[in-house]
C-alpha positions as a LaTeX table, in Angstrom:
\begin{tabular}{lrrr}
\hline
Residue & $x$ (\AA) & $y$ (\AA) & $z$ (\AA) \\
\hline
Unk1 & 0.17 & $-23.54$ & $-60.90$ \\
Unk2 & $-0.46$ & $-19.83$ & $-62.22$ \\
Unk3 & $-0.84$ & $-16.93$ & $-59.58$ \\
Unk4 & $-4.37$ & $-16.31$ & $-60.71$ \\
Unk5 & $-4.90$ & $-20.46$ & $-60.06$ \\
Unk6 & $-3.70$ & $-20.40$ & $-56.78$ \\
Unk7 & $-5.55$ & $-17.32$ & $-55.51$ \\
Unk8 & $-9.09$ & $-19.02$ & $-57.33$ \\
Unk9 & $-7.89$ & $-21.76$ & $-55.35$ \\
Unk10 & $-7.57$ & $-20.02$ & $-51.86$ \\
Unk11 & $-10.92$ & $-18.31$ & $-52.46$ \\
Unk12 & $-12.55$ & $-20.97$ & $-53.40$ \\
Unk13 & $-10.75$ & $-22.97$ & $-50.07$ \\
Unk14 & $-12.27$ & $-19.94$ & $-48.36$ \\
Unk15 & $-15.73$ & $-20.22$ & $-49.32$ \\
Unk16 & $-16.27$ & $-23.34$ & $-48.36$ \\
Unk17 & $-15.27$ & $-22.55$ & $-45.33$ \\
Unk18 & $-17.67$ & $-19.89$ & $-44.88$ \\
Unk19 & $-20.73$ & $-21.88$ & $-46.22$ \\
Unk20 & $-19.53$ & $-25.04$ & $-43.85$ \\
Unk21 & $-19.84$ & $-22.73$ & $-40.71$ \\
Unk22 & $-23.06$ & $-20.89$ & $-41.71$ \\
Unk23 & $-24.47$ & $-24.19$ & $-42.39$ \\
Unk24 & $-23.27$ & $-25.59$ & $-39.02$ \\
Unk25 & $-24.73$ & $-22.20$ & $-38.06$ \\
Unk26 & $-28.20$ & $-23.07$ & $-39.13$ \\
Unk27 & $-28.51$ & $-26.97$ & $-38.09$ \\
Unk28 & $-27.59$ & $-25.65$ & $-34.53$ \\
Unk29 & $-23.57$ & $-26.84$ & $-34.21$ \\
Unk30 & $-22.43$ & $-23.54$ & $-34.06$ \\
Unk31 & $-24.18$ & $-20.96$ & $-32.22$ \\
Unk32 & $-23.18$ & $-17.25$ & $-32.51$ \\
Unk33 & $-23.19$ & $-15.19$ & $-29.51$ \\
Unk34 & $-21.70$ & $-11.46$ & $-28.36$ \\
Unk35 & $-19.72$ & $-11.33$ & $-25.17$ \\
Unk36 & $-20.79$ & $-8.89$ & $-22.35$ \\
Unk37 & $-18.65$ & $-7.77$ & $-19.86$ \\
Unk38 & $-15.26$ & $-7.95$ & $-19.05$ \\
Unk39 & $-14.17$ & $-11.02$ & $-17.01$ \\
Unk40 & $-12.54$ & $-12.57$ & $-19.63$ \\
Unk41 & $-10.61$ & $-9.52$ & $-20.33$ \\
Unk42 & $-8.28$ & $-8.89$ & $-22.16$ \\
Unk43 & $-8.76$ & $-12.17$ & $-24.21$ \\
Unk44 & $-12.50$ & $-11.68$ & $-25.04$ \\
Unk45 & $-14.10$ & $-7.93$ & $-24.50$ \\
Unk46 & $-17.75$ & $-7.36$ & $-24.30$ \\
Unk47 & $-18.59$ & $-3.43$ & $-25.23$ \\
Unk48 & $-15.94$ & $-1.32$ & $-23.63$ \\
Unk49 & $-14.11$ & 1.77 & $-23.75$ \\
Unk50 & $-11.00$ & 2.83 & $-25.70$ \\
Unk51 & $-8.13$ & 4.85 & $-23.14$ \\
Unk52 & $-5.44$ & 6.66 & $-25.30$ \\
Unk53 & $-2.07$ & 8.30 & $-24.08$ \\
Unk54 & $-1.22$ & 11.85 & $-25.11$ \\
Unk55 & 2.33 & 11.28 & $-25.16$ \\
Unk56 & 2.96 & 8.06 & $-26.68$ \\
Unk57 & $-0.44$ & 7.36 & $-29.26$ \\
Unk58 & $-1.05$ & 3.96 & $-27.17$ \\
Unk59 & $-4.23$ & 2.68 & $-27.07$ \\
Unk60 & $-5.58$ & 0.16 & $-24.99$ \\
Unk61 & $-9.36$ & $-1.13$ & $-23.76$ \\
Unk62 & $-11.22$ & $-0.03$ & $-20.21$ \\
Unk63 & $-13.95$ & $-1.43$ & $-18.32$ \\
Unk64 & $-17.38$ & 0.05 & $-20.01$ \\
Unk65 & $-18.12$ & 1.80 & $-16.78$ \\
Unk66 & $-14.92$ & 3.41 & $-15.67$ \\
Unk67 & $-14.71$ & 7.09 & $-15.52$ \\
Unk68 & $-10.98$ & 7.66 & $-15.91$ \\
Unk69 & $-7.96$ & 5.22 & $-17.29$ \\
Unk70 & $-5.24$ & 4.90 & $-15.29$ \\
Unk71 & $-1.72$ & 5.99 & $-16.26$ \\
Unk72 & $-0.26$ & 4.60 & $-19.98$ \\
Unk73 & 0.29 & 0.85 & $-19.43$ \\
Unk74 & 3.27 & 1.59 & $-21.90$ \\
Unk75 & 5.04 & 4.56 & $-21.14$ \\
Unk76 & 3.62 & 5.58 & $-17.96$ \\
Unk77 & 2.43 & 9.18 & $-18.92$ \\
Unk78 & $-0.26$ & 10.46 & $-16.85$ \\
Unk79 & $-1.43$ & 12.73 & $-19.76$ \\
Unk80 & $-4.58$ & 9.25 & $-20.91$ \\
Unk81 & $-8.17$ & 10.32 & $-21.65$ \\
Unk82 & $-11.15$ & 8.02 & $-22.83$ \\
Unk83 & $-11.27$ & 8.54 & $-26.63$ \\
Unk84 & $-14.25$ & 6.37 & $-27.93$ \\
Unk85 & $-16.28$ & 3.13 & $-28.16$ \\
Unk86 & $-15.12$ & $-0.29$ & $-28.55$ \\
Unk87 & $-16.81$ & $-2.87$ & $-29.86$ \\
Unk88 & $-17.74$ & $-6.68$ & $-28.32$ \\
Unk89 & $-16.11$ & $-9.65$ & $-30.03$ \\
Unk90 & $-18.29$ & $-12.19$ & $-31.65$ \\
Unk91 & $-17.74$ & $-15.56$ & $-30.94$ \\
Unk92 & $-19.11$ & $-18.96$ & $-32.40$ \\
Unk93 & $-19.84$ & $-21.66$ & $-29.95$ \\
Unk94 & $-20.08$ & $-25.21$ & $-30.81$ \\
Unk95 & $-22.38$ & $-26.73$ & $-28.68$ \\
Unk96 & $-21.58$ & $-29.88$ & $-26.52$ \\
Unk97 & $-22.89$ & $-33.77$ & $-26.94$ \\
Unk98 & $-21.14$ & $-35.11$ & $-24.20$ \\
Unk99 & $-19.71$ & $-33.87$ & $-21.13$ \\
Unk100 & $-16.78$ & $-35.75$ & $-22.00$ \\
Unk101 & $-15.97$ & $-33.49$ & $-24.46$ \\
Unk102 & $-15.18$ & $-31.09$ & $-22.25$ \\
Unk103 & $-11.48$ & $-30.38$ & $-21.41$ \\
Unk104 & $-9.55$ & $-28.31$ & $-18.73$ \\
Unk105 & $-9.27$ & $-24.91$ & $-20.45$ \\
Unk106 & $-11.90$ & $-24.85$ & $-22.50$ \\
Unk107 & $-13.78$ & $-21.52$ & $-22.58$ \\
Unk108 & $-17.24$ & $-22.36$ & $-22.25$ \\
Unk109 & $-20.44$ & $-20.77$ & $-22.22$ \\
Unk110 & $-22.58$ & $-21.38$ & $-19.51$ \\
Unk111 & $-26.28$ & $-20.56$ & $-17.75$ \\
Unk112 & $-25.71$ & $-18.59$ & $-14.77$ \\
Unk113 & $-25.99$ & $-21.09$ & $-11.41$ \\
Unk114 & $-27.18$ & $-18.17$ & $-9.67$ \\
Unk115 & $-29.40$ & $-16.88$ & $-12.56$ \\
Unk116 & $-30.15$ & $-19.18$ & $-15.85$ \\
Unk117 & $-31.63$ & $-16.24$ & $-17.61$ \\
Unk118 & $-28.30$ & $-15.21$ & $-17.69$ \\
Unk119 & $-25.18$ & $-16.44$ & $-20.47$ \\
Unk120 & $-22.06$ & $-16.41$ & $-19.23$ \\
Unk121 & $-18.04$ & $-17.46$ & $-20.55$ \\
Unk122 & $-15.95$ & $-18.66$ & $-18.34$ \\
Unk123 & $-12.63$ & $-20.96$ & $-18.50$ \\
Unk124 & $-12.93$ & $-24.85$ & $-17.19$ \\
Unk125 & $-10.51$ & $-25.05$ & $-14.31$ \\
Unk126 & $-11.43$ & $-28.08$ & $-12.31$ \\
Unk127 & $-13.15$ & $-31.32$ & $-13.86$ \\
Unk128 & $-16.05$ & $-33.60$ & $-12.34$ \\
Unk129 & $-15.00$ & $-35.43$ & $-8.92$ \\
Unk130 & $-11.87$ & $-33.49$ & $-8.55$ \\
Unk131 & $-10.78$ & $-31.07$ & $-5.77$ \\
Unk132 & $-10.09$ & $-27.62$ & $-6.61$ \\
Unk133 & $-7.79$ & $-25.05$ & $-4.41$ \\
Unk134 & $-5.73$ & $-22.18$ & $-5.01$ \\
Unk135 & $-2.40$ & $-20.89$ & $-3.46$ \\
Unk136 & $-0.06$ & $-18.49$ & $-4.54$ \\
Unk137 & $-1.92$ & $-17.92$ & $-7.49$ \\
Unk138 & $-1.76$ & $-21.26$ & $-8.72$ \\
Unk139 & $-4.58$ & $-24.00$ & $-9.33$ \\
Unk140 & $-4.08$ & $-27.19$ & $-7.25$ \\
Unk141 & $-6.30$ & $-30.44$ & $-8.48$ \\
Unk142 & $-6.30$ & $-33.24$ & $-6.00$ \\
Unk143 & $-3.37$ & $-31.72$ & $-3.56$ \\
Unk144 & $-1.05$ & $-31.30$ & $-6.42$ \\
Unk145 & $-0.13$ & $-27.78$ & $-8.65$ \\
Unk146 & $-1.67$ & $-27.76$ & $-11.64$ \\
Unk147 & 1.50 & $-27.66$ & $-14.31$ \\
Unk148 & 0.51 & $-26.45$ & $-17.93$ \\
Unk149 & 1.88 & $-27.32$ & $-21.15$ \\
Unk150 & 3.55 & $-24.90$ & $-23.43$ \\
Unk151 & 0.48 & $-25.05$ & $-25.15$ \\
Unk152 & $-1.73$ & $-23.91$ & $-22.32$ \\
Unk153 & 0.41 & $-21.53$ & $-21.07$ \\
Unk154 & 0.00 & $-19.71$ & $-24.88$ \\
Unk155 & $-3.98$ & $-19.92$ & $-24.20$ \\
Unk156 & $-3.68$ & $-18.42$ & $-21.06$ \\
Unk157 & $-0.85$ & $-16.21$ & $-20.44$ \\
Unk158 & $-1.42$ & $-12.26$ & $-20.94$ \\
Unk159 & 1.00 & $-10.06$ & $-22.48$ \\
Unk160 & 2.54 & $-7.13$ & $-21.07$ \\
Unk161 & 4.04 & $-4.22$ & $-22.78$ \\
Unk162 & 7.03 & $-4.36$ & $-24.92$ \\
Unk163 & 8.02 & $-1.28$ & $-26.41$ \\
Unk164 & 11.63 & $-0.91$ & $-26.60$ \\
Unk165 & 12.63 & 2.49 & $-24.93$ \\
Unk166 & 9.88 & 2.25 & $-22.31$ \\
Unk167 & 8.60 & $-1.20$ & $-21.00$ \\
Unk168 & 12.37 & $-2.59$ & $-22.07$ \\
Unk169 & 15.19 & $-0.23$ & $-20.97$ \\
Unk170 & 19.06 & $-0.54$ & $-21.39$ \\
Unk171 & 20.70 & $-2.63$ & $-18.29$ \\
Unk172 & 23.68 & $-1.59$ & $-16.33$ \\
Unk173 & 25.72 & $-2.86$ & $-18.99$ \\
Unk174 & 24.35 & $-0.46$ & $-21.42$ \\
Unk175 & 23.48 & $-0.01$ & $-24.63$ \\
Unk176 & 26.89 & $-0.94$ & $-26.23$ \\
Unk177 & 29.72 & $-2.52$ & $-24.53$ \\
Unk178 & 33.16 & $-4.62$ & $-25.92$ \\
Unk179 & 30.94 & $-3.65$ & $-29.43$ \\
Unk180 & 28.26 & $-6.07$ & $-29.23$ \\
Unk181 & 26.95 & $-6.59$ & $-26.03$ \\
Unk182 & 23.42 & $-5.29$ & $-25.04$ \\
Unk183 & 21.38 & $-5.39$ & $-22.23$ \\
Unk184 & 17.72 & $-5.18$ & $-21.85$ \\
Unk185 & 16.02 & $-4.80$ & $-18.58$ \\
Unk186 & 11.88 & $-4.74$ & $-18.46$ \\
Unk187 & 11.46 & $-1.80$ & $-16.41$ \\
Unk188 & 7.87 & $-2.09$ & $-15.24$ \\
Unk189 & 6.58 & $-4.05$ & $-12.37$ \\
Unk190 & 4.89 & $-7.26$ & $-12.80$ \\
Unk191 & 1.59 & $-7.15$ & $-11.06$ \\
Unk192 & $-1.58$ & $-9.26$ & $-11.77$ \\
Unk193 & $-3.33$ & $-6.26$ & $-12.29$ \\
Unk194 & $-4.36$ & $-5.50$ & $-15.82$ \\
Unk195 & $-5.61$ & $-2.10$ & $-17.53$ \\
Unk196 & $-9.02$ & $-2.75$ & $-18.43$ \\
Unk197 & $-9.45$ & $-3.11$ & $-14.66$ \\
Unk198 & $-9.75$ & 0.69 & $-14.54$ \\
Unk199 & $-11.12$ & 2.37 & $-11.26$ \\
Unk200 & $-11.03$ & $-0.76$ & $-9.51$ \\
Unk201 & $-9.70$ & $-0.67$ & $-5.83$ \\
Unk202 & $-7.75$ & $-3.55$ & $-5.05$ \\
Unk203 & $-4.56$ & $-4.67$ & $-3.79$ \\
Unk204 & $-2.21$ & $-6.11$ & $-6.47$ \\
Unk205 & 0.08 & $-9.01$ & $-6.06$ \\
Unk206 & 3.57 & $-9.49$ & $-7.63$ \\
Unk207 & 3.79 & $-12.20$ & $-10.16$ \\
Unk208 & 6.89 & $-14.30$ & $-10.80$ \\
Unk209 & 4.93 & $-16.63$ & $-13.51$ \\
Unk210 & 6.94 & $-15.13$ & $-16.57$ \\
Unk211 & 7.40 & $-15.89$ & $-20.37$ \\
Unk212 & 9.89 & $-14.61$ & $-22.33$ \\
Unk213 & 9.86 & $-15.34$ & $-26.30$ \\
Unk214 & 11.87 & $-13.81$ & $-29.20$ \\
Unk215 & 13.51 & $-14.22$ & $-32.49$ \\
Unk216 & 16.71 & $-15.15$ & $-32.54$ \\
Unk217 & 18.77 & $-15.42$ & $-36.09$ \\
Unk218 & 22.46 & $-16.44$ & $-34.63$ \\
Unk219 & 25.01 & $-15.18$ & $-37.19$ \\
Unk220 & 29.29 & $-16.01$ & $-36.42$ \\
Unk221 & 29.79 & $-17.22$ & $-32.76$ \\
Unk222 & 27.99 & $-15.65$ & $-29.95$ \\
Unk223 & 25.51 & $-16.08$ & $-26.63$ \\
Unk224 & 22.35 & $-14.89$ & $-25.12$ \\
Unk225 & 21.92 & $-14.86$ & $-22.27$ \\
Unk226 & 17.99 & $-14.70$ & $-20.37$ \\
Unk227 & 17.18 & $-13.88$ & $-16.38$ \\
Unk228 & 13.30 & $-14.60$ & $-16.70$ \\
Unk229 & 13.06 & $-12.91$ & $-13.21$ \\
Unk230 & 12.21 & $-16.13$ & $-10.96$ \\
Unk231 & 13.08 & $-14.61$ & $-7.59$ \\
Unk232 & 16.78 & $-17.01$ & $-7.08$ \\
Unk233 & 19.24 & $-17.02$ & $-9.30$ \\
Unk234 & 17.87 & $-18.53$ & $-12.42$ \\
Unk235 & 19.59 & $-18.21$ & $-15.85$ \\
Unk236 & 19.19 & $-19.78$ & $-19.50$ \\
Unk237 & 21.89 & $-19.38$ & $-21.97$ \\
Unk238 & 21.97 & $-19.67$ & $-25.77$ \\
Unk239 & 25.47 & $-20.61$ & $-27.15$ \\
Unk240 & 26.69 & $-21.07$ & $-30.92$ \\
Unk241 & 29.73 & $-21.25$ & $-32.91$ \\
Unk242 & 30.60 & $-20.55$ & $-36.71$ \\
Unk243 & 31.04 & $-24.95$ & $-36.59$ \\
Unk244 & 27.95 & $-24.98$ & $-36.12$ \\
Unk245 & 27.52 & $-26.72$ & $-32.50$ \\
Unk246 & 25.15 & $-24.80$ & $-30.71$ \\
Unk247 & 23.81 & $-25.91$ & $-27.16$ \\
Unk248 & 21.16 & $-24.67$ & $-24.30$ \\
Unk249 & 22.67 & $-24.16$ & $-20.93$ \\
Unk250 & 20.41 & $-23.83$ & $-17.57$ \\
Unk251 & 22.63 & $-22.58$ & $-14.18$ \\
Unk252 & 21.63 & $-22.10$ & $-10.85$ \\
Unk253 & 23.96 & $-19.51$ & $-9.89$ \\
Unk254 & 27.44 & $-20.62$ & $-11.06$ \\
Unk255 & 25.96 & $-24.21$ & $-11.01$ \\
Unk256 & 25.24 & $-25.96$ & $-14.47$ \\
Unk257 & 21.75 & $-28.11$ & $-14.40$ \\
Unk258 & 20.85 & $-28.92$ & $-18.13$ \\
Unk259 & 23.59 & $-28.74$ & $-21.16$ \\
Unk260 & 21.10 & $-29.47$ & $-24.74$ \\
Unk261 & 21.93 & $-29.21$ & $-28.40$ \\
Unk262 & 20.04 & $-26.56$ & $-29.89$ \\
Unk263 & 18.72 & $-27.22$ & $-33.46$ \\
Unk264 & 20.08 & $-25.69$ & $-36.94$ \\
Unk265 & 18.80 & $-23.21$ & $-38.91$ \\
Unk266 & 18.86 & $-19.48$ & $-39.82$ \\
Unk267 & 16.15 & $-18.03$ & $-36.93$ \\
Unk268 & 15.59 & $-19.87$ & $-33.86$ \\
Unk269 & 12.29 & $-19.01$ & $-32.11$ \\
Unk270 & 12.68 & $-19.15$ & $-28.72$ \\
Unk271 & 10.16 & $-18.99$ & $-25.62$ \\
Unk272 & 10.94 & $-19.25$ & $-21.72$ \\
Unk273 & 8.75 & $-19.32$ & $-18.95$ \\
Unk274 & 8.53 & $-20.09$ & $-15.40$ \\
Unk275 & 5.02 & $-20.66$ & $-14.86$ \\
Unk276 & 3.75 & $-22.99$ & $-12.17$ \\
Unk277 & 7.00 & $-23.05$ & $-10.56$ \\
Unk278 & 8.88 & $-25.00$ & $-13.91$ \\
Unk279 & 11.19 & $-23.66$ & $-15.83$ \\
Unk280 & 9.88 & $-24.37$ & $-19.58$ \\
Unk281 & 12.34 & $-23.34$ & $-22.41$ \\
Unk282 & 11.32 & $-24.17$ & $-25.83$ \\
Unk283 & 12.73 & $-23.52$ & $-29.20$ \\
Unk284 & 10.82 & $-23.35$ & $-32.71$ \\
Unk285 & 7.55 & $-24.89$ & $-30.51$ \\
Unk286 & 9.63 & $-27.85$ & $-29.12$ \\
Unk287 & 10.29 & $-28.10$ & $-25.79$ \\
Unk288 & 14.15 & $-28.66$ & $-24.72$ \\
Unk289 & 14.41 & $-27.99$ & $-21.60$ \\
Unk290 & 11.97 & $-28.57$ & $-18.37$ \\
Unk291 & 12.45 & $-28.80$ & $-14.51$ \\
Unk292 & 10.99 & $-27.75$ & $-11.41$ \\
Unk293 & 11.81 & $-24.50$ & $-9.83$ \\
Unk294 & 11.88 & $-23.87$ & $-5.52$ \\
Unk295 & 11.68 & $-20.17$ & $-4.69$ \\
Unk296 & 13.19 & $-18.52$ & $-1.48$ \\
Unk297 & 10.49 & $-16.77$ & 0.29 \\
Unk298 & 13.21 & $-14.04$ & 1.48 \\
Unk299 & 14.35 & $-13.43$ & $-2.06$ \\
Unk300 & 13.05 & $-10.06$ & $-3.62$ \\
Unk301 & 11.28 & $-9.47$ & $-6.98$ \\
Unk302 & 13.54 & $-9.80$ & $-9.97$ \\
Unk303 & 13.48 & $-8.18$ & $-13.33$ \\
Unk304 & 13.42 & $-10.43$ & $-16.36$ \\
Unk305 & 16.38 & $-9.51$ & $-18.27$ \\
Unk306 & 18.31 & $-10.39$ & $-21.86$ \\
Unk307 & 22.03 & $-10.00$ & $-22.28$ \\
Unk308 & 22.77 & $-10.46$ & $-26.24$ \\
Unk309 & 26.68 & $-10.57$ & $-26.34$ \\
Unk310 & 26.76 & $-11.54$ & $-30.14$ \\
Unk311 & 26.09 & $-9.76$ & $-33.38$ \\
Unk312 & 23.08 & $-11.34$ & $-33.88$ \\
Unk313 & 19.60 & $-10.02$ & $-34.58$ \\
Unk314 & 16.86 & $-10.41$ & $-31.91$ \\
Unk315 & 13.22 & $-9.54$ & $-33.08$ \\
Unk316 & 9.98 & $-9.52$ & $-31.52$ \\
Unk317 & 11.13 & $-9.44$ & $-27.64$ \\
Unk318 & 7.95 & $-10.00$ & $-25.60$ \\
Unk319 & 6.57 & $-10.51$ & $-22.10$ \\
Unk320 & 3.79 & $-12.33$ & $-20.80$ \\
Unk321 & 2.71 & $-13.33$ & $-17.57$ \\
Unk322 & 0.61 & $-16.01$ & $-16.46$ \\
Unk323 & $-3.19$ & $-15.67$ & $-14.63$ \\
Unk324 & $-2.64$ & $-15.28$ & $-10.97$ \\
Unk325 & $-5.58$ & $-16.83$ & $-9.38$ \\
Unk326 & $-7.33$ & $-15.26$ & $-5.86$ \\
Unk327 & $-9.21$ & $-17.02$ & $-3.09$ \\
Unk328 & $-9.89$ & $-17.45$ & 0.23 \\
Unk329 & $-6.83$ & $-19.01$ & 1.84 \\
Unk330 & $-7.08$ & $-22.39$ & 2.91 \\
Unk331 & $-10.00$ & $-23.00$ & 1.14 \\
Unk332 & $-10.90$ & $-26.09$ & $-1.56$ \\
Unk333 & $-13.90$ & $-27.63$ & $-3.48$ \\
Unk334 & $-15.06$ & $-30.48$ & $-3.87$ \\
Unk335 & $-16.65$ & $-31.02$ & $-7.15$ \\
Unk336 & $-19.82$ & $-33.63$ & $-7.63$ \\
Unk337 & $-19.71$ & $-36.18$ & $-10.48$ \\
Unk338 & $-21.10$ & $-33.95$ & $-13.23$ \\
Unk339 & $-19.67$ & $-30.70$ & $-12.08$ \\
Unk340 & $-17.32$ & $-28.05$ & $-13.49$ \\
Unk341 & $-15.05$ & $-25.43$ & $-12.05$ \\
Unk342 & $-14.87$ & $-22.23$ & $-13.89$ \\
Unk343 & $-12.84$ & $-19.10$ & $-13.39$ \\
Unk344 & $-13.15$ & $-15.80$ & $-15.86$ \\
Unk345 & $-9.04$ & $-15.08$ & $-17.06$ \\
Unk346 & $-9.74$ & $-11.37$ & $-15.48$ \\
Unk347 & $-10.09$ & $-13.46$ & $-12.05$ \\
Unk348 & $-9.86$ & $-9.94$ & $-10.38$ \\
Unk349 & $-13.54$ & $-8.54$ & $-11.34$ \\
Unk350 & $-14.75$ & $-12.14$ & $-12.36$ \\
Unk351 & $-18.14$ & $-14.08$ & $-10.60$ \\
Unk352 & $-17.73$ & $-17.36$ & $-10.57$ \\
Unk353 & $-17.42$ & $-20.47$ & $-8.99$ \\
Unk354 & $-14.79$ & $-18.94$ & $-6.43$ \\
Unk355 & $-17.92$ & $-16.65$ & $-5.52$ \\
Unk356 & $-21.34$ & $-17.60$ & $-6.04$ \\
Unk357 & $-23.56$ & $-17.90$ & $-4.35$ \\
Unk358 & $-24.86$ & $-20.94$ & $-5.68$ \\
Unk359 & $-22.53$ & $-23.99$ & $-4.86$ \\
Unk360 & $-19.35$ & $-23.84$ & $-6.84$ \\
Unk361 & $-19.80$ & $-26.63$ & $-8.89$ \\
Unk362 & $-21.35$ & $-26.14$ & $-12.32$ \\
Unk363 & $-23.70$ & $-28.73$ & $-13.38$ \\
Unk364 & $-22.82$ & $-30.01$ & $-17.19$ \\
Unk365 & $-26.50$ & $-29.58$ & $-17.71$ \\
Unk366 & $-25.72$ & $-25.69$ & $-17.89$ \\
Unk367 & $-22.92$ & $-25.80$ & $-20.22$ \\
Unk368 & $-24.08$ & $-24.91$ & $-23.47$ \\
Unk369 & $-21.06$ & $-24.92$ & $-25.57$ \\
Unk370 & $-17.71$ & $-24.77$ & $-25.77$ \\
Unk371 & $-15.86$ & $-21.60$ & $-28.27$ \\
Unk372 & $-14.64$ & $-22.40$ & $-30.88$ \\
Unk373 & $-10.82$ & $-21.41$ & $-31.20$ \\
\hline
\end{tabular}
């Protein structure tokens, strides 16, 4: 098939695309709407302010209302001033037949339970007839933690900065070191607080629910070696040889726990996380690795760090964190048989069903739709 064929044919792909949502648009399957607000920051942004750093060109979005932003999230300059306007996303909604439909995670939008003049979107937490708590930052349904998927953690989980030189900083080990070993250590503290949440008093929590992911593109023999910063001695390490065996290693201190063969190919994607206490370590979107993690109460905050002691290229290093949830200690809801729990991902500012006044329970006759992803 020519170029110009193929590109007629992507167009074309394209178009129909377009005409199939505008139509669902205008039998009423899809419904447009513009977010307001900010507690589903920094995944969806109603109107808001842009912040910008003197000393570094970053750029990052405020609270529509805040006077001043706070220092860079990126290289911590205290030289930031407001710069302009940003604008609120658009999203398409498809709108719900059946309850059933609707699935822990979903963002939904919603009439307000304390006001239905009011739209709101919020994420679906806690399902009808189940008991909802929080601890540690954690959702518990029915007495148990709520353990995510690789996939939800991706839906959820917030990234941090990652500029090398700033956010990720040589290690004790240095920059260079027997010719090919380098250190990275991420430098800033992992907090659930997050920058739109400008001029907002609060006291912030450190988070141990990490994610690591890179590109790795293994080239001779070599290692890597990733601390993901759970608070015990926690370490994942990435072994291959010019024969080709390669293999996933998981210690506890000095102690080996998993030993997996690692899959072939010239670039390895690789992602580990730690959130909801379970170490997750997947490669190319397959998970290899997965087992429960304890943490020692006594133990004090880690930094995630990355030890490459190979000649291999490593591309795209990035953080993330997970959503650390707030509540009332000690407290849990009971949800009725058509009722939803639902939490905005910027839990710090959000009203929801942690705070209404209205009992905490949606009723799935104010769910309007679910967004479409």
């Amino acid at each position: 098939m020519s170029r110009v064929a193929t590109i007629a044919r992507g167009a074309a792909g394209l178009a129909i695309v377009v005409l199939l949502a505008r139509t669902f648009v205008a039998i009423g399957w899809l419904q447009p709407i513009v977010v307001s607000g900010g507690s589903m920051a920094p995944r969806l942004l109603g109107d808001h302010l842009v912040a910008a750093c003197r000393a570094c060109d970053a750029r990052w979005p405020i609270d529509r209302h805040a006077t001043q932003p706070n220092a860079c999230l990126h290289c911590g300059d205290a030289d930031v001033a407001i710069v302009g306007d940003g604008e609120a996303d658009q999203l398409l909604v498809r709108r719900v037949c059946s309850l059933k439909g609707v699935r822990r995670g979903d963002t939904v939008v919603l009439r307000s339970p304390e006001d239905a003049s009011k739209l709101l979107v919020k994420r679906v937490l806690g399902l009808p007839g189940e008991e909802v708590a929080f601890i540690e930052g954690d959702v518990w349904i029915d007495g148990q933690r709520l353990v995510k998927s690789l996939d939800e953690q991706r839906r959820v989980r917030i990234e941090l900065p990652h500029e090398p030189g700033s956010a990720w900083l040589p290690g004790r080990i240095g920059i260079l070191r027997g010719g090919d070993r380098r250190e990275l250590v991420y430098c800033q503290p992992l907090t659930d607080d997050l920058p739109y949440n400008a001029d907002v008093s609060r006291r912030l929590v450190p988070v141990t629910d990490s994610a690591i992911e890179f590109e790795l593109s293994p080239i001779g023999s070599g290692q890597v070696l990733v601390d993901p910063g759970w608070p015990a001695d926690l370490r994942v390490r990435l072994g291959w040889f010019q024969s080709g065996l390669r293999s996933l290693q998981v210690f506890r201190g000095v102690t080996l726990v998993q030993h997996l063969p690692l899959p072939t190919g010239d670039r390895l994607d690789v992602a580990i996380s730690t959130f909801d206490r379970r170490l997750v370590a997947a490669v190319n979107s397959a998970v290899v690795a997965s087992l429960p993690l304890t943490q020692n109460p006594m133990a004090p905050p880690k930094s995630p760090r990355l030890v490459n002691d190979s000649a291999s290229r490593i591309k795209n290093l990035r953080l993330y964190r997970d959503v650390y949830y707030e509540a009332p200690p000690g407290v849990s809801w009971t949800l009725g048989a058509d009722e939803f729990f639902v939490v905005g991902d910027n839990q710090a500012i959000s009203r929801d069903s942690r705070h209404w006044d209205a009992p905490a329970g949606v009723p799935g006759r104010l769910i309007l739709g679910i967004v479409a992803e």
